[in-house]
Each structure stands twice: as C-alpha cells, then as structure tokens.
N, C-alpha and C positions, 0 to 999 in steps of 0.2 A: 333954359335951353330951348330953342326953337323949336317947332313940332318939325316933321319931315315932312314930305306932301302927300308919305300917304295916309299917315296918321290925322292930318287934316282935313282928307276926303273922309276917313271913318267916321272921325267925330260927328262933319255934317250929315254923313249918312243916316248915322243910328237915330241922330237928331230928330231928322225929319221923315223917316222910316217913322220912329214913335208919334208924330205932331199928325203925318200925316195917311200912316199905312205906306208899304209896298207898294200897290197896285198906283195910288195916287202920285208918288214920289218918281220924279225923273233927274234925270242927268242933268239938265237943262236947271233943276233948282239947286239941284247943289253947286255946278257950277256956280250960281248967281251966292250962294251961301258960303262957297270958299272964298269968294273973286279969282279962282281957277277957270281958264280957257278951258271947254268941255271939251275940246281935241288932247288938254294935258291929262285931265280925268279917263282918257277913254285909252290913253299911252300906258295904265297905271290898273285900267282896269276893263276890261274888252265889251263889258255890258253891267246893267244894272244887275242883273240877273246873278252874273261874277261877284260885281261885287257884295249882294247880300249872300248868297254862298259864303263867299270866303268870310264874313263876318261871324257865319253859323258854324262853320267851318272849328274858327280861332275858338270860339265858346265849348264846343265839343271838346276839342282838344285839350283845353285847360283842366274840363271835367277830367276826362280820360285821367290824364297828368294829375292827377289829385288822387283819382280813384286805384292807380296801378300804386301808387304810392301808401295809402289805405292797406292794399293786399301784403306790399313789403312788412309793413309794420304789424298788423292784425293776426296773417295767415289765410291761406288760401282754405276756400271753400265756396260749397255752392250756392251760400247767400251770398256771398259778394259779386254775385251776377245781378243784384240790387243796386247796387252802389251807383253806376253812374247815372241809371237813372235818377236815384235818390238825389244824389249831391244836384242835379241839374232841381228837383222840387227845394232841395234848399234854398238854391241862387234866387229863383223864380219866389219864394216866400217870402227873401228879405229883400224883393224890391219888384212893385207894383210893376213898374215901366220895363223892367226884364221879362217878368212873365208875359208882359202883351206883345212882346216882340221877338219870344219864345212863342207863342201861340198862334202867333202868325204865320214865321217863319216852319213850322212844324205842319202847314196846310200847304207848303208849296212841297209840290215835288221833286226840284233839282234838292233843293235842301235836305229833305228828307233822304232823299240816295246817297248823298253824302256820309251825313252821317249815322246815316245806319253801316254803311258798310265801313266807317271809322269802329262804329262798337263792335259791330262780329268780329272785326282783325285785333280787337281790345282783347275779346272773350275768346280768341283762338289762343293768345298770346298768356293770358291770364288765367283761365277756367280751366280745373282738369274734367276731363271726359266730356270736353266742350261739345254739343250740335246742336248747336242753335244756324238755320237754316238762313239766306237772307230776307226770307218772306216774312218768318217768324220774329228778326230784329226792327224788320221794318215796319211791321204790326202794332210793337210795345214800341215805339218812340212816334208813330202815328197819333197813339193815343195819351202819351204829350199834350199835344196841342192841346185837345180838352182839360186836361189839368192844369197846363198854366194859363189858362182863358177864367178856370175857377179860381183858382190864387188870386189872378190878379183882378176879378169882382167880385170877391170876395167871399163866392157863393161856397168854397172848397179852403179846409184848413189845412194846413201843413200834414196833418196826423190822416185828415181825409187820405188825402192824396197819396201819403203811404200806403198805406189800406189799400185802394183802388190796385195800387203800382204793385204789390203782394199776392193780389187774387189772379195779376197777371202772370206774374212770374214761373207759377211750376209746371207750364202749357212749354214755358224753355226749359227748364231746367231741373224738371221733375219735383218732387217734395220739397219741401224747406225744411231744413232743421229745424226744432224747435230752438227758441231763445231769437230767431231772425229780426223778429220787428225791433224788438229792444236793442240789439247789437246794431243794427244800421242806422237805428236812433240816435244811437250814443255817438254815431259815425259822423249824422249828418251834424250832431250840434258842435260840433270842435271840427267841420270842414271849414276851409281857408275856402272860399267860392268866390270868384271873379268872374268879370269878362269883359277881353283886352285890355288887360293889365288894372284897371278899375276893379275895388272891392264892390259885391253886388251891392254891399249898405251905402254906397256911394252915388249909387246909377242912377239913380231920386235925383240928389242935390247937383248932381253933372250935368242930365240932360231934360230936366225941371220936373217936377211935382206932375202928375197928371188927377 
C-alpha cells in the first residue's frame, strides 16, 4: 500500500533528524528527500519545530498507551508512576538510534512541555492520591535526555538507568514499595515498545545502523 504524505514526511524526518541532529535538519532537505514541494510539507506541518513535536508527541503517546494498559492488567499502585518512564528506557535500550533521538528531543523545550504535560494528565487519570506538580513531571523526563544520551553510548545499561529513574521517583511520589524494581522489571521485559507504529527492534534496520 502506498505510504500517505504524511507518513512520508515522518519517515524522512526521523531519517535525517537521526543522520543529521534537529538543529542541522531543515525543511528544505526533506523536501529534497521526499521529492515533496516544501509549500506541501509546510500544508501538512506549520514548522519544523511542529513537526518534531508531534513525532515526540506520537512516541509518548504509544508509551502512555502501553503503560495505562500495564495498570489495567497489573493493578494500580504507586510504583506504577515508573512505568512510563521505564517503558520509554526500554524502547531507548533496544535501539541505539531511538535513544539519540530520545536525547535530543528531551533537550528541546517545546517537546518537553508536551510531553510532560501528556504524563501529569496520564498520572491524574491513573495514580491514586496523584500530585505530581508540573514542574516536578517536567524535572523527571528532563532528565531523560541524559539517560538515553547513555543508552545510546553505551556509557548507561538498561538496569543503570532503572536505578537512576528510582532514586528519582519518590521526590513524586513519596516511598516505593518494596518489591518496585523487580515488578517494573518484569514490566519492562514483556513491554510491546514502539514508535510510530515500528517495533523499537526495528528502528536500527529502518532508519540505518549508526
């Protein structure tokens, strides 16, 4: 089946987003990388800016979408205020080129407003005795960025990155239960983790090997 055009613009996006960073990537090359007129690109998506938002955007969302699903099936509790972070260090472990585009993305700040205030409405909807503020969501997915900047050099392993993402947590959400690490563990290893519709173990061989 044909791709659609805006599936077309995404792919070059993330493409050249990964080849070449945000900052360096313009309108003007993915036009030349779709063979889309940048007037159709810009009908489709109002700035570059839009459209790596909504890219970060769609990946949040997926999380979330996995992680509310998690709570259905598991039970609620106040480690599951882990979860989407967790599941985003999943995505980010099983693919080099995710986490650097995850670590990127997580240093701009349209992106970060986003989806931080996607997780607080997650943790209203989900969390009992939820207050988490939006200074305090936006704090713990700030510091994101440094953990899939180490995923993806290698410097930080999956279990690191737990750790790190644990010592933050009860600054939201007061103590952990005990048994947390293990139980989020067990969580991340049987999460389904994507992003836009690509399995993370994919995003390697789609958008090439770095």
């Amino acid at each position: 089946m044909e791709k659609s055009k805006d599936m077309v613009i995404v792919d070059s996006a993330i493409r050249l987003f990964l080849a070449n960073g945000y900052e360096e990537t313009t309108i003007r090359m993915i036009s030349k990388d779709t063979g889309l007129h940048i007037g159709s690109i810009y009908y489709v998506y109002e700035s570059k800016e839009r459209l790596f938002c909504s890219l970060m955007e769609a990946f949040a969302g997926d999380i979330l979408t996995k992680a509310s699903r998690s709570v259905r099936q598991s039970g609620i509790g106040e480690d599951m205020a882990v979860l989407p972070p967790a599941y985003m260090i999943e995505a980010c472990s099983r693919s080099r080129l995710l986490a650097r585009l995850v670590s990127e993305a997580f240093r701009h700040g349209p992106v970060l407003d986003i989806v931080s205030s996607m997780a607080a409405e997650w943790a209203r909807r989900n969390l009992p005795d939820e207050r988490w503020t939006p200074a305090m969501v936006r704090f713990l997915y700030a510091g994101m960025s440094s953990l899939a900047g180490g995923l993806h050099d290698g410097d930080v392993t999956r279990g690191d990155a737990l750790s790190v993402l644990l010592s933050y947590m009860p600054a939201l959400t007061g103590i952990l239960p005990d048994g947390t690490e293990p139980r989020i563990l067990a969580l991340m290893e049987c999460a389904d983790v994507g992003f836009m519709d690509t399995p993370a173990e994919c995003i390697d061989s789609k958008f090439g090997d770095d």
